[in-house]
BAFI-3210 file (N, C-alpha, C; in Angstrom, 3 decimals, decimal comma, padded with zeros to 6 digits):
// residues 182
n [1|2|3|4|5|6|7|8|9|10|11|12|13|14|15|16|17|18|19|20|21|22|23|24|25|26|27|28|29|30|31|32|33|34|35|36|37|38|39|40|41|42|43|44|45|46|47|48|49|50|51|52|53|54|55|56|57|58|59|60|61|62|63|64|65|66|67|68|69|70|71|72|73|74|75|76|77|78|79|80|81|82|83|84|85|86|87|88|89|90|91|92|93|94|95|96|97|98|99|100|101|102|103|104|105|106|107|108|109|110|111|112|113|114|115|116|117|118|119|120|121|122|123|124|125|126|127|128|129|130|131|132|133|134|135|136|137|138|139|140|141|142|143|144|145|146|147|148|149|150|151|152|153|154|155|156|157|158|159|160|161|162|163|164|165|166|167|168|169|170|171|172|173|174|175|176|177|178|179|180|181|182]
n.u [176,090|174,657|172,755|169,329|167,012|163,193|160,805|157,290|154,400|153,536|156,046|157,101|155,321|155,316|157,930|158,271|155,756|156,623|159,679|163,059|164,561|168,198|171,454|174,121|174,229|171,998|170,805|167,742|165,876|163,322|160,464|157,737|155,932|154,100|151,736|152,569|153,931|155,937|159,134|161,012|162,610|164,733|165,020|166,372|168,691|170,153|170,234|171,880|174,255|175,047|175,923|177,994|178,325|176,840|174,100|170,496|167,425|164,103|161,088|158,331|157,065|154,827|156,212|158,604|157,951|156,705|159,195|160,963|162,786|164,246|166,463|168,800|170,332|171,930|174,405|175,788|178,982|179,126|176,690|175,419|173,088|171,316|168,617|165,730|163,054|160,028|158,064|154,949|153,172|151,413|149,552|149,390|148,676|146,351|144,895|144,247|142,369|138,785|137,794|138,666|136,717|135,312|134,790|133,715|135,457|137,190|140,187|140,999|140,677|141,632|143,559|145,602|146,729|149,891|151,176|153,928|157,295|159,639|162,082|163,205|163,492|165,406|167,150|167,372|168,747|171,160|171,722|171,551|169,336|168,427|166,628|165,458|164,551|162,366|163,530|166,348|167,093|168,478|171,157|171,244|171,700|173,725|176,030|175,147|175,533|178,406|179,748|179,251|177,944|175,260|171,984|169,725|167,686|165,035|162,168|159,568|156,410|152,523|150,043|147,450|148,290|149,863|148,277|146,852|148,513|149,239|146,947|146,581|148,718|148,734|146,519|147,744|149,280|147,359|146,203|148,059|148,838|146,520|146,788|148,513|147,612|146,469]
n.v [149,840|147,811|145,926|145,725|144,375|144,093|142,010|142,849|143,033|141,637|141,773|144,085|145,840|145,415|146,641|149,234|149,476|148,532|149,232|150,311|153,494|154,164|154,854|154,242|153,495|152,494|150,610|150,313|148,034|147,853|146,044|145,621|143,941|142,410|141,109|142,522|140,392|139,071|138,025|138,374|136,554|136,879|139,819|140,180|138,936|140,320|143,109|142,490|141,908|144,173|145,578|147,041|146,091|143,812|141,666|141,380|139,648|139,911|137,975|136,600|133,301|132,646|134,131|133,603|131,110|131,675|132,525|130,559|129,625|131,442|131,119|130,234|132,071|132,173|130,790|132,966|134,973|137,300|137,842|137,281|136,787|136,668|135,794|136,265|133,721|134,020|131,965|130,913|129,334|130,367|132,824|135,437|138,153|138,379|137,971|140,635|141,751|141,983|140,331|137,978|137,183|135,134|132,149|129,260|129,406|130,967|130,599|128,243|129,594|132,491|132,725|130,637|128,375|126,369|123,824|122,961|121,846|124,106|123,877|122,193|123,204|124,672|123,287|121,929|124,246|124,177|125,711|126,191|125,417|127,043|126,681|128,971|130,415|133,802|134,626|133,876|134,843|137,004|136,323|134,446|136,082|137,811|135,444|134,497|136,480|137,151|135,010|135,087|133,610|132,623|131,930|130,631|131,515|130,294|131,355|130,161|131,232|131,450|132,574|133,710|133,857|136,043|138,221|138,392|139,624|142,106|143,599|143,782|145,399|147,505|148,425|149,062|151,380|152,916|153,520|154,617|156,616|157,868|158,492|159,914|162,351|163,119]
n.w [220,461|218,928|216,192|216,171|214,647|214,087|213,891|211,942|213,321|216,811|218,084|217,475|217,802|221,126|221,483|220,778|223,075|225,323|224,978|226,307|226,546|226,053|226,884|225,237|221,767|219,480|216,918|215,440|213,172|210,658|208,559|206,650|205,383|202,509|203,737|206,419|208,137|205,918|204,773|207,093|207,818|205,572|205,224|208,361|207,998|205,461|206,700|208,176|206,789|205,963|208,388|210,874|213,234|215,592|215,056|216,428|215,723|216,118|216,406|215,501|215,787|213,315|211,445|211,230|210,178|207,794|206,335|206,570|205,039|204,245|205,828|204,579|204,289|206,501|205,133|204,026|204,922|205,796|206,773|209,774|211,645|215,130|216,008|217,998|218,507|219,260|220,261|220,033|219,331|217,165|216,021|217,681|217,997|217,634|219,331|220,637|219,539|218,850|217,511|218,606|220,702|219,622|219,715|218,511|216,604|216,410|217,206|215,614|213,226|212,933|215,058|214,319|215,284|214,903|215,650|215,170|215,710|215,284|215,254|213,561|210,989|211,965|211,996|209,575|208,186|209,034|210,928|214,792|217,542|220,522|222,974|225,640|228,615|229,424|232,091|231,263|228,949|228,260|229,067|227,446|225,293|225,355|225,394|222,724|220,865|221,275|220,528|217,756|215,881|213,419|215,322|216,615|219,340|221,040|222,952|224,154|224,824|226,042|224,089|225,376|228,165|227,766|226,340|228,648|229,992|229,137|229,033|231,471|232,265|231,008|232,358|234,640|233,952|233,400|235,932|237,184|236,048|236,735|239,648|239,385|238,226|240,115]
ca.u [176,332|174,327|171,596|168,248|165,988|161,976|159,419|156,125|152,787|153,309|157,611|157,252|154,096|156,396|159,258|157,128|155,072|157,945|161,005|163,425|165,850|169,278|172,259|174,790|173,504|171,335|169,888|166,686|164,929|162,181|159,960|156,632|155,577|152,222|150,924|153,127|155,511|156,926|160,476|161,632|164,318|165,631|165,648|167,496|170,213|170,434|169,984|172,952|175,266|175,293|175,946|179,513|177,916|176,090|172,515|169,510|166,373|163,178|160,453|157,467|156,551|154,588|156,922|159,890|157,626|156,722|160,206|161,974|163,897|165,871|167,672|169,906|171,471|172,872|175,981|177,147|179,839|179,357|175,044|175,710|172,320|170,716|167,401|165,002|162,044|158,895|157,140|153,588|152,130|150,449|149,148|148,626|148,397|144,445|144,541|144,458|141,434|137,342|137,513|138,869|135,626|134,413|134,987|134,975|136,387|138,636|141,607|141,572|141,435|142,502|144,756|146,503|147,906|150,697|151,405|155,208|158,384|160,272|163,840|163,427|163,540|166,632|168,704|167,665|169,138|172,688|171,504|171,509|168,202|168,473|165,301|165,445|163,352|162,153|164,978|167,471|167,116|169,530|172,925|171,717|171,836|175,130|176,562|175,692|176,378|179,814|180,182|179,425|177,517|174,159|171,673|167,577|167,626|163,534|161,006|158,091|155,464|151,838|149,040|146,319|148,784|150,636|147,367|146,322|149,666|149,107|146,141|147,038|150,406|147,590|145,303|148,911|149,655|146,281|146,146|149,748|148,616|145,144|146,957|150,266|146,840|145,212]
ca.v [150,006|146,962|146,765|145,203|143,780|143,954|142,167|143,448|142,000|142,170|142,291|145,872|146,789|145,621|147,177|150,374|149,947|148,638|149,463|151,911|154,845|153,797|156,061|153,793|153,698|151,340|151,175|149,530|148,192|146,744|146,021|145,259|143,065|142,643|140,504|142,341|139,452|138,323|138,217|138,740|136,749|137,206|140,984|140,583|138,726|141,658|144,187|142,150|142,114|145,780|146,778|146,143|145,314|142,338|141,879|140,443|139,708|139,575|137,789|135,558|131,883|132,759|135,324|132,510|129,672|132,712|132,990|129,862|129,423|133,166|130,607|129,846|133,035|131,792|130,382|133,749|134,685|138,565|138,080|136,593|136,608|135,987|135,721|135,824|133,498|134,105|131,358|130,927|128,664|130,913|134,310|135,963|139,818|138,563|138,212|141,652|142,380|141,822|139,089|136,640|136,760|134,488|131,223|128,347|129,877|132,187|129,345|127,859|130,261|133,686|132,452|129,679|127,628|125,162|122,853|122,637|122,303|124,479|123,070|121,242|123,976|125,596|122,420|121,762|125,116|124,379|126,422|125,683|126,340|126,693|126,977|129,568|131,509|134,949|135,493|133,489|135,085|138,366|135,537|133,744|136,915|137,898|134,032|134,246|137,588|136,750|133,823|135,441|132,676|132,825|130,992|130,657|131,342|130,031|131,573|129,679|132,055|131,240|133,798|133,713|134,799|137,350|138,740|139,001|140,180|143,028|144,010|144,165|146,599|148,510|148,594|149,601|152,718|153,806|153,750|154,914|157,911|158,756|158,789|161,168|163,573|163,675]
ca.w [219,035|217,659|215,331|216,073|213,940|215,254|213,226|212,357|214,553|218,226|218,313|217,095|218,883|222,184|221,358|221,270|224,541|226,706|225,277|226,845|226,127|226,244|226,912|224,042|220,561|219,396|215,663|215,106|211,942|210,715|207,847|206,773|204,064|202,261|205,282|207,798|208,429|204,510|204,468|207,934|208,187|204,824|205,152|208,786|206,749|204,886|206,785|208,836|205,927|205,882|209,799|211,216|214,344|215,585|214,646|216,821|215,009|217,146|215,896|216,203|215,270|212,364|210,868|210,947|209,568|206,161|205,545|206,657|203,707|204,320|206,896|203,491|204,209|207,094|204,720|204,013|205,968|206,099|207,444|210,832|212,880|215,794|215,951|219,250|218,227|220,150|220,130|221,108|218,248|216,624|215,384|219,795|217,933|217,149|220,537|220,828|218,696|219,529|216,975|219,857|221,416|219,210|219,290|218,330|215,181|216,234|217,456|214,269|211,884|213,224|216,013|213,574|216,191|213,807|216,712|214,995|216,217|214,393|215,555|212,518|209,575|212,082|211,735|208,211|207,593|209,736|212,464|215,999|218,267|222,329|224,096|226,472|229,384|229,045|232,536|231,241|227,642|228,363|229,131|226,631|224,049|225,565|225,077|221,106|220,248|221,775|219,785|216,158|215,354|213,625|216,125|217,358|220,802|220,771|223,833|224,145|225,490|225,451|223,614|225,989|229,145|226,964|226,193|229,683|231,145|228,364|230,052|233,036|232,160|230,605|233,773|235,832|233,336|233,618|237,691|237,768|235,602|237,692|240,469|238,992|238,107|241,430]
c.u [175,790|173,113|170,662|167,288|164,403|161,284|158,098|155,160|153,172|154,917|157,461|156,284|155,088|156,836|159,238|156,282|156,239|159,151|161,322|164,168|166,858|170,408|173,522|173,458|172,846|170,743|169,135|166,434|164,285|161,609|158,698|156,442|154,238|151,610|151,534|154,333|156,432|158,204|161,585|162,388|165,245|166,154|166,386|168,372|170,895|170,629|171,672|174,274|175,909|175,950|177,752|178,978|177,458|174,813|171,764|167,935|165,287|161,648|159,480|157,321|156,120|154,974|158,155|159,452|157,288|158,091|161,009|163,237|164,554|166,668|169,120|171,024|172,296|174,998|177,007|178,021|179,687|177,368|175,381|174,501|171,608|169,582|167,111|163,529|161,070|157,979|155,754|152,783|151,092|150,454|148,716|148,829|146,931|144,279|143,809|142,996|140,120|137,196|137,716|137,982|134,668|135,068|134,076|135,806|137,437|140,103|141,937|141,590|141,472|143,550|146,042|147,297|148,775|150,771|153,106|156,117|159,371|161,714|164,210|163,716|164,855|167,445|168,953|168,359|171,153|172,592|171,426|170,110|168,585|167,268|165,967|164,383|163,636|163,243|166,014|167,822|168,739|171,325|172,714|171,801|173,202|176,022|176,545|176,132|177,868|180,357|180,475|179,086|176,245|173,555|169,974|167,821|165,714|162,768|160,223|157,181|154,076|150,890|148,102|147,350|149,180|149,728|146,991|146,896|149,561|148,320|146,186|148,316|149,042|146,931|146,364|149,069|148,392|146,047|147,031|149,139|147,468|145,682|148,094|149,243|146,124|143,688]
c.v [148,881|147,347|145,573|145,253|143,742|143,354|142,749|142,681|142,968|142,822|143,456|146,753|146,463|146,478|148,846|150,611|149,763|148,846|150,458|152,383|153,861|155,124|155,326|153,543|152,546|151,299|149,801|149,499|147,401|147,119|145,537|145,055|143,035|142,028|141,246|141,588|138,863|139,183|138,591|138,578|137,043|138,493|140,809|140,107|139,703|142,839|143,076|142,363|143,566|146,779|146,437|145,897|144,093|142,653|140,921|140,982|139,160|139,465|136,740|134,269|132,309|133,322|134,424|131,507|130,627|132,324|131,897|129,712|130,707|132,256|130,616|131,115|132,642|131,672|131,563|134,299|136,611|138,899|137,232|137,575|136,191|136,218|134,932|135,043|133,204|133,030|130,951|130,432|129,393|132,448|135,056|137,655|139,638|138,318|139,499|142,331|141,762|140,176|137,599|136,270|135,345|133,189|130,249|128,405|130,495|131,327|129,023|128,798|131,442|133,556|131,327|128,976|126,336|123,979|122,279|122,791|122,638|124,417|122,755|122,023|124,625|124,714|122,111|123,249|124,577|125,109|125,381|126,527|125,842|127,523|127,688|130,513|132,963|135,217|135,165|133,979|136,488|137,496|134,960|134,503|137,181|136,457|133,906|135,098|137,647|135,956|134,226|134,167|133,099|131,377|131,377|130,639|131,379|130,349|131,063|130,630|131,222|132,885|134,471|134,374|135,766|138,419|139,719|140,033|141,969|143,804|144,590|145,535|148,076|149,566|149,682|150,729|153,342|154,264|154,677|156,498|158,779|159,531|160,324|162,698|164,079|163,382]
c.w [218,201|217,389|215,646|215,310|214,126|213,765|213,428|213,514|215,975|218,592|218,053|217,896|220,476|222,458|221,445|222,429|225,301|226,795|225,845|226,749|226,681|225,976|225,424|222,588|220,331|218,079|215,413|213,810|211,661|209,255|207,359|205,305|203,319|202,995|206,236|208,014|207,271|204,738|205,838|208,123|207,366|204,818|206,546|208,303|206,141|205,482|208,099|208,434|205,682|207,155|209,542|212,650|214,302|215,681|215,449|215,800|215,943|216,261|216,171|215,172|213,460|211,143|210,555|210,195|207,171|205,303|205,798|205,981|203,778|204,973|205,438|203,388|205,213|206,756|204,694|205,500|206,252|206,802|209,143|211,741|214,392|216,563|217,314|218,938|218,963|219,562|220,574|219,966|217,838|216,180|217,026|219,202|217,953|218,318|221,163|220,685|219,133|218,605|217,674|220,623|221,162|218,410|219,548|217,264|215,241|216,463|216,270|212,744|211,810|214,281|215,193|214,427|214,750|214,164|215,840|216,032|214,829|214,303|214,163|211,126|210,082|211,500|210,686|207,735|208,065|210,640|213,698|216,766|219,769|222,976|225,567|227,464|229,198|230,520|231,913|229,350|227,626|228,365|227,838|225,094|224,240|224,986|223,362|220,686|220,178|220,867|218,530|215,263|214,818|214,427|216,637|218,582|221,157|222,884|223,982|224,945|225,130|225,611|224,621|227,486|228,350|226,717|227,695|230,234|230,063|228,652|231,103|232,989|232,039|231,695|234,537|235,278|233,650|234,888|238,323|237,437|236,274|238,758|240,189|239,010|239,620|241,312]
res [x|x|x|x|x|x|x|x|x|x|x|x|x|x|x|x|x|x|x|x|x|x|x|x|x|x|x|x|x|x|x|x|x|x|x|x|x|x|x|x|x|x|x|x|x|x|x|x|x|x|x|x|x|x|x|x|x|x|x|x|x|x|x|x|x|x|x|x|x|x|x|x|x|x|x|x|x|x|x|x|x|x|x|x|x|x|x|x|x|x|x|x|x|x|x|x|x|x|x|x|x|x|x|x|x|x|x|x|x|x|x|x|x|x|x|x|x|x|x|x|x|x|x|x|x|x|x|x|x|x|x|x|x|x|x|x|x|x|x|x|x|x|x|x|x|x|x|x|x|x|x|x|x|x|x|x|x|x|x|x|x|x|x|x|x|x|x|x|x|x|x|x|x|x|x|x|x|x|x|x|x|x]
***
């Protein structure tokens, strides 16, 4: 019965290739800005204030550094988030695209690496951030949701595997499916 949050970019393209049916309810939402990522975290705030469940917000680096300042919703007492922040310094959807072929341009100014730590805009908000692994991410969603705290539970991923491993899933659906045809 809770409500998830997906930003636009790759969190939504995900959430679409690998998510999966669930037999309890689940209500997703998402939104798309005039880049794609404006306003992400302020609308999950909002879109938090409204459930009676608990809200995760799944989102990437660049999509948290847009909107930092939504953290100020934090104070109220009826938005209570908690946000999964994928981090991977940078823009890793242009990964995706032919334009990555070509570098030495493409790193710096379609990949946007920041080289921040963004700890620093959670705590200036009153948030708390806990670096966590992509296994140890599922206790540590259970552990805040529990709490009713809002909180950054921060991923570090990097672009360039994420890319590949994307590939490769790719390669496996396509093999999986030759074979299902004969």
């Amino acid at each position: 019965g809770g409500t998830v949050f997906v930003s636009s970019s790759m969190p939504v393209r995900d959430l679409d290739t690998f998510g999966h049916p669930r037999d309890e309810p689940l209500h997703v939402f998402g939104n798309r800005g005039a880049s794609g990522i404006d306003g992400i975290v302020s609308t999950a705030f909002g879109v938090a204030s409204q459930r009676p469940s608990p809200t995760i917000c799944v989102l990437g680096d660049i999509a948290f550094f847009h909107d930092q300042n939504g953290l100020l919703w934090n104070r109220e007492e009826d938005a209570r988030v908690v946000f999964v922040l994928i981090d991977n310094d940078g823009g890793g959807i242009f990964h995706m695209l032919p334009v990555s072929d070509h570098e030495p341009h493409f790193t710096p100014l379609v990949a946007t690496p920041h080289g921040l730590d963004l700890r620093h805009a959670v705590e200036l908000h009153g948030l708390k951030l806990r670096d966590v692994t992509l296994p140890g991410l599922e206790e540590a969603l259970k552990e805040a949701v529990g709490a009713g705290e809002p909180v950054v539970l921060r991923v570090r991923t990097d672009r360039a595997a994420n890319h590949r491993r994307h590939k490769e899933t790719a390669e496996e659906v396509r093999r999986s499916v030759r074979e299902a045809l004969g």
